[in-house]
C-alpha positions in Angstrom: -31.9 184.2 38.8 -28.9 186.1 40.3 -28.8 186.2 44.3 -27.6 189.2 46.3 -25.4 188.4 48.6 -24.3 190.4 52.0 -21.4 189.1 54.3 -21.3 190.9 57.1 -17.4 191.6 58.3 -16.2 192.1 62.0 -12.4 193.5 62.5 -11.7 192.1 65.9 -8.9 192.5 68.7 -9.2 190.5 71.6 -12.7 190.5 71.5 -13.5 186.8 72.5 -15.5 187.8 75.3 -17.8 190.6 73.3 -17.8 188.8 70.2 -20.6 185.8 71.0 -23.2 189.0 71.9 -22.5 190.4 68.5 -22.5 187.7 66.7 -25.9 186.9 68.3 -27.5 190.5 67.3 -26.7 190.1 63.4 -29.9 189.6 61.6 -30.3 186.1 59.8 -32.6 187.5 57.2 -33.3 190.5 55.2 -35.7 191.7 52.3 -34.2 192.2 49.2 -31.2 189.8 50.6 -31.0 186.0 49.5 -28.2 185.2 51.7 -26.1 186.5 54.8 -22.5 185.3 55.5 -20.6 186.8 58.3 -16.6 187.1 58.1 -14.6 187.7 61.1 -10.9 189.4 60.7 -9.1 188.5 63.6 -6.2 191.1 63.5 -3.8 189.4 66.1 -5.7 188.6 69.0 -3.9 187.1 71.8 -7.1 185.1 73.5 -9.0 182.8 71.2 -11.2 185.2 69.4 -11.1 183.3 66.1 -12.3 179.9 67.7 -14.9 181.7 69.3 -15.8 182.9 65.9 -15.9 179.5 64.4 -18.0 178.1 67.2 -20.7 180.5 66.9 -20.8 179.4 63.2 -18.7 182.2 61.2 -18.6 181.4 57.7 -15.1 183.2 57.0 -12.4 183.7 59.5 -9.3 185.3 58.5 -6.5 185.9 61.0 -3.4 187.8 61.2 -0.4 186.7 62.6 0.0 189.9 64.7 -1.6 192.9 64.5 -1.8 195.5 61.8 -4.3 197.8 62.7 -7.9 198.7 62.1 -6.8 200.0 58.5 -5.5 197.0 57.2 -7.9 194.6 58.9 -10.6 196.2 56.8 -8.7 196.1 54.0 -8.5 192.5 54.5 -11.9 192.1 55.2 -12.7 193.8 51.9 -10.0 191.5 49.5 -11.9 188.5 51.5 -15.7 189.5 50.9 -14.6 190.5 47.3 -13.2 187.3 47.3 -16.5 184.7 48.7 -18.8 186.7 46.0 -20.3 189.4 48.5 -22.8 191.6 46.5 -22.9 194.0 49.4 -20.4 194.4 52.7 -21.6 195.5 56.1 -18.7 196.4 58.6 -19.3 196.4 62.2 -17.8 196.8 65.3 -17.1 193.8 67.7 -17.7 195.1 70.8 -21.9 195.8 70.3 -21.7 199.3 70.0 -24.0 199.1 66.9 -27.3 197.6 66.7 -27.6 194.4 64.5 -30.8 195.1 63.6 -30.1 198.2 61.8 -28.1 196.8 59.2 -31.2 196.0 57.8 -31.8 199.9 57.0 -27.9 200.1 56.2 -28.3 198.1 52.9 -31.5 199.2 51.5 -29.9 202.8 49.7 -28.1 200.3 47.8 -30.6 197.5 47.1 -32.6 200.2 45.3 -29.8 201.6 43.7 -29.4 204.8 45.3 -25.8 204.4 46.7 -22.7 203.2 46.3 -21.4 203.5 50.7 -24.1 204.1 53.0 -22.6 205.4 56.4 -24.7 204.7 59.9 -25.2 208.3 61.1 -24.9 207.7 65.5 -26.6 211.4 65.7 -23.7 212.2 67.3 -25.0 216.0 67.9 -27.6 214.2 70.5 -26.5 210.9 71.3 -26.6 210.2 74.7 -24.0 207.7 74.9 -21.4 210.6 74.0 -20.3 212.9 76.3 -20.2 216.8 75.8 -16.2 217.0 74.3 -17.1 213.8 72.6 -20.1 215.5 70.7 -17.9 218.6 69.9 -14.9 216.9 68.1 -17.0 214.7 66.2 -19.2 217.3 64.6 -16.1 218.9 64.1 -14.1 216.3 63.0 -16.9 215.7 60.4 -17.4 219.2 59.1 -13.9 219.1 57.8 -14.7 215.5 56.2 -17.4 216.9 54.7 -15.8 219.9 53.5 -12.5 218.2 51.8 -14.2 214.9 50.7 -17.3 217.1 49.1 -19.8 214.5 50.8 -22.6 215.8 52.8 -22.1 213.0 55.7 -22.4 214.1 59.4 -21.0 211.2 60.8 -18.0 210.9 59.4 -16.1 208.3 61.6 -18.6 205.8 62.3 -17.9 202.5 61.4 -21.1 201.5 60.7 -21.4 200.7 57.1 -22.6 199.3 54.2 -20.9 199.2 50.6 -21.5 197.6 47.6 -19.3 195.5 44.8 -18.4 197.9 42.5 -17.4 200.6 45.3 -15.6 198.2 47.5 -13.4 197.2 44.1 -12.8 200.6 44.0 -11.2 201.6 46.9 -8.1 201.0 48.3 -7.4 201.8 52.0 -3.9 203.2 52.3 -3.5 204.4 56.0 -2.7 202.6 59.2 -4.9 204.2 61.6 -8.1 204.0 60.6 -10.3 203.3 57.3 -13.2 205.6 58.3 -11.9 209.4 56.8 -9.5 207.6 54.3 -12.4 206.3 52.9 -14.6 208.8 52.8 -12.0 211.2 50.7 -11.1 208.4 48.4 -15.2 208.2 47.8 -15.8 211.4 47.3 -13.2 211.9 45.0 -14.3 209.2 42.8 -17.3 210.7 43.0 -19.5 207.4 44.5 -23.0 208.0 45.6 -22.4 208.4 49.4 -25.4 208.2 51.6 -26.2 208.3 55.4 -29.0 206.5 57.5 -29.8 207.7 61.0 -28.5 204.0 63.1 -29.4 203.1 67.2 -25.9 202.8 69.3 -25.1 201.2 72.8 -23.0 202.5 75.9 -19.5 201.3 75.3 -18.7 198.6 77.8 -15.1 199.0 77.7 -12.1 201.9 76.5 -11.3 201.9 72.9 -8.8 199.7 71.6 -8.3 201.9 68.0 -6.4 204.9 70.7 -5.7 205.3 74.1 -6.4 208.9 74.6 -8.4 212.3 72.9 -5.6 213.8 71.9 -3.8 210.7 70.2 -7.3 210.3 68.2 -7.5 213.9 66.9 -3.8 214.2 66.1 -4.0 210.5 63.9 -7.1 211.3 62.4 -5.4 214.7 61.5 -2.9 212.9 60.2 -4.7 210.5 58.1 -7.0 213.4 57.0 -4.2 215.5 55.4 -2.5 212.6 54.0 -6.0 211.3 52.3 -6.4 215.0 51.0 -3.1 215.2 49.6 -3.2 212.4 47.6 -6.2 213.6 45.7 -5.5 217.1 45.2 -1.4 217.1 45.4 -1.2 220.4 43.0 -3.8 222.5 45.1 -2.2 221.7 48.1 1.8 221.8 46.8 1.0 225.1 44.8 -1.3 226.8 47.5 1.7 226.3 49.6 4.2 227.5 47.4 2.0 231.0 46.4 2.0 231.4 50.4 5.6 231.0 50.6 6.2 233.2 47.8 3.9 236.0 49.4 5.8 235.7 52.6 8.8 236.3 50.5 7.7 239.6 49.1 7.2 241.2 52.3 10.5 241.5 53.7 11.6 242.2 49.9 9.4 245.2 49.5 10.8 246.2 53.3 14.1 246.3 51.6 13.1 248.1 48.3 11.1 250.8 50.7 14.4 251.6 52.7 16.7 251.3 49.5 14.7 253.9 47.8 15.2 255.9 50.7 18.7 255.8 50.8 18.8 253.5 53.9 19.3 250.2 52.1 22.9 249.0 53.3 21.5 248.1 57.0 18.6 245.5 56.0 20.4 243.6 53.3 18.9 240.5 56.1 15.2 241.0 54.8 16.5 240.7 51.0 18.2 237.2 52.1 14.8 236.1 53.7 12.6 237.5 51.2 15.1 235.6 48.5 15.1 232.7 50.4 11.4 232.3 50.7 10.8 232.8 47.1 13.0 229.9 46.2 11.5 227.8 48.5 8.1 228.8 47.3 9.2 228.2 44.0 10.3 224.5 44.5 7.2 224.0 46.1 5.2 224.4 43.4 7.4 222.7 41.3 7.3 219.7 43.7 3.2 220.1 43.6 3.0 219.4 39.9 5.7 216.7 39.9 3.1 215.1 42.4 0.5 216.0 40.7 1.8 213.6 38.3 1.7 211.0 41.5 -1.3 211.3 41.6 -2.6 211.0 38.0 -0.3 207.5 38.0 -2.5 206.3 41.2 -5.5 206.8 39.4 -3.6 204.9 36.8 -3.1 202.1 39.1 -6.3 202.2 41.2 -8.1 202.0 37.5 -5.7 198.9 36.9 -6.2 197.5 39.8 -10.1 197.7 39.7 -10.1 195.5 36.0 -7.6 193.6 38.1 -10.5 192.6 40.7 -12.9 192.0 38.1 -10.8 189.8 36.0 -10.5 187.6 39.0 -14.0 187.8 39.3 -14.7 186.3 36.1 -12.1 183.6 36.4 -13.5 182.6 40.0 -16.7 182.4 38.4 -15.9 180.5 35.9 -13.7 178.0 37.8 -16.1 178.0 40.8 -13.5 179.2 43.2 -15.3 181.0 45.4 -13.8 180.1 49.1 -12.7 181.9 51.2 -9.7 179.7 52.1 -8.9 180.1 49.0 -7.7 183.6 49.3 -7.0 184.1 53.0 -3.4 182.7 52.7 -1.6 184.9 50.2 -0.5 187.8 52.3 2.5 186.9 54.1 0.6 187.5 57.9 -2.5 186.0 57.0 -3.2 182.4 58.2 -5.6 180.9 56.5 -8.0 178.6 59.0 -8.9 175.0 58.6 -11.5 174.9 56.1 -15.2 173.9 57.9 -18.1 172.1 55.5 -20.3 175.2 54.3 -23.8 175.3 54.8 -26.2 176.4 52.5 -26.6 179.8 52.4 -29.9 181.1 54.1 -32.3 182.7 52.0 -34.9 185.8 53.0 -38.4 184.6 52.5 
């Protein structure tokens, strides 16, 4: 009989201190699940946040050597879980701002089959643990992710989430900032069954770690969103461009073309070198939209590669019954890979 199993991973930073209350919130057991693992990315911490980790009975702890963002950390949290034989990954924050408990409604979309990402919706439009601005950007901020990712998520930044096998071999987090948009684009381009569940929150006991102000956030998360859209529709961005370019050119070249025909051409020769000018420009543009256009058709190229890559290893670990997590935490050139603890048997849901 095949088991399903769910790790549960934790990107932390420091979080030595908040991490034994988190740890202690995760639910032991589940219906539907035969057996929860919990991984802990420790992405540079200067205190001991790791042994904490392994006191409190972590099954997989995978540290950087310094720290490489929120990004990356998940990324490595996903390569690990892949790795152990995770059926479905949970992601949570370290410092308790989620309830434990809720993970139990996290996974169930995808136990019956329903989805491939299920995203904890924090009800940010009435959440009393966000204030008013708060509320404002992140409706905001999630309109546009709905809008460019063609999800239908309101919650677009939590990091409360659950995905499944096939979806997490799928995706590939490219940014440094942070996974949550990134993801959701790449998603909902590859057209995965996205789905949201309504998820209990906590007052934050301390500032963010991921940015140190508002306007940082907005203009990273900006950054990240363009960047995530670009990727996945290179020609309608590049060639939307380029036709507004070339417009703009036309203006002052009509300008000219008015005057000339009224014998008043030889004093605005200026709008004829603009107008030219922005016509060429729109021109390469476009022609720069379909060469990455062509970028992008090689990505999917290599994300499809890369996917029968992860299987492949699959199958191998499977048949070699290389399944630890030591295993694998060593490869990148920050990672260090932990002292290797005696594994308990993996608890089973009654």
């Amino acid at each position: 009989m095949t088991l399903t199993r769910l790790i549960i991973q934790i990107p932390c930073l420091n979080e030595a201190d908040d991490l034994p209350a988190t740890l202690a919130a995760l639910p032991r057991q589940i219906p539907g699940i035969d057996a929860i693992e919990i991984l802990v990315i420790d992405d540079g911490s200067q205190d001991d946040t790791s042994e904490v980790a392994r006191r409190w009975g972590v099954h997989h702890v995978v540290r950087h050597r310094r720290n490489r963002g929120l990004a990356n950390a998940f990324q490595s949290g996903l390569d690990t879980c892949l790795a152990a034989g995770a059926d479905i990954i949970v992601n949570t924050d370290a410092d308790g701002q989620y309830e434990g408990a809720d993970i139990a409604a996290l996974v169930q979309p995808i136990l019956r089959g329903e989805a491939d990402i299920v995203i904890g919706d924090r009800g940010v439009g009435k959440n009393a643990h966000f204030g008013p601005v708060k509320r404002r950007l992140q409706r905001m901020g999630s309109s546009v992710v709905r809008r460019l990712s063609g999800t239908d998520i309101t919650d677009a930044v939590s990091g409360f989430r659950a995905i499944s096998r096939e979806a997490a071999q799928r995706l590939t987090i490219t940014t440094e900032f942070s996974y949550t948009t990134d993801m959701l684009i790449q998603a909902g381009r590859k057209r995965m069954a996205i789905a949201s569940v309504p998820v209990r929150t906590h007052p934050a006991t301390r500032p963010s770690r991921l940015f140190t102000s508002i306007p940082r956030f907005i203009s990273q998360t900006g950054v990240t969103i363009v960047r995530a859209y670009t990727t996945y529709n290179a020609l309608r961005v590049f060639v939307g461009t380029g036709l507004l370019l070339t417009l703009a050119g036309l203006l002052p070249i009509l300008r000219f073309m008015w005057f000339y025909v009224n014998g008043d051409g030889s004093g605005h020769i200026q709008s004829l070198v603009i107008g030219g000018s922005l016509l060429v420009l729109g021109a390469l543009v476009a022609v720069m939209g379909m060469l990455a256009d062509l970028i992008t058709a090689n990505r999917k190229l290599l994300e499809a590669t890369l996917h029968k890559v992860r299987k492949l290893e699959e199958r191998l670990a499977r048949q070699d019954g290389e399944n630890e997590t030591g295993d694998h935490a060593g490869e990148a050139a920050d990672i260090v890979p932990l002292p290797k603890r005696k594994r308990e048997p993996a608890r089973r849901s009654r």
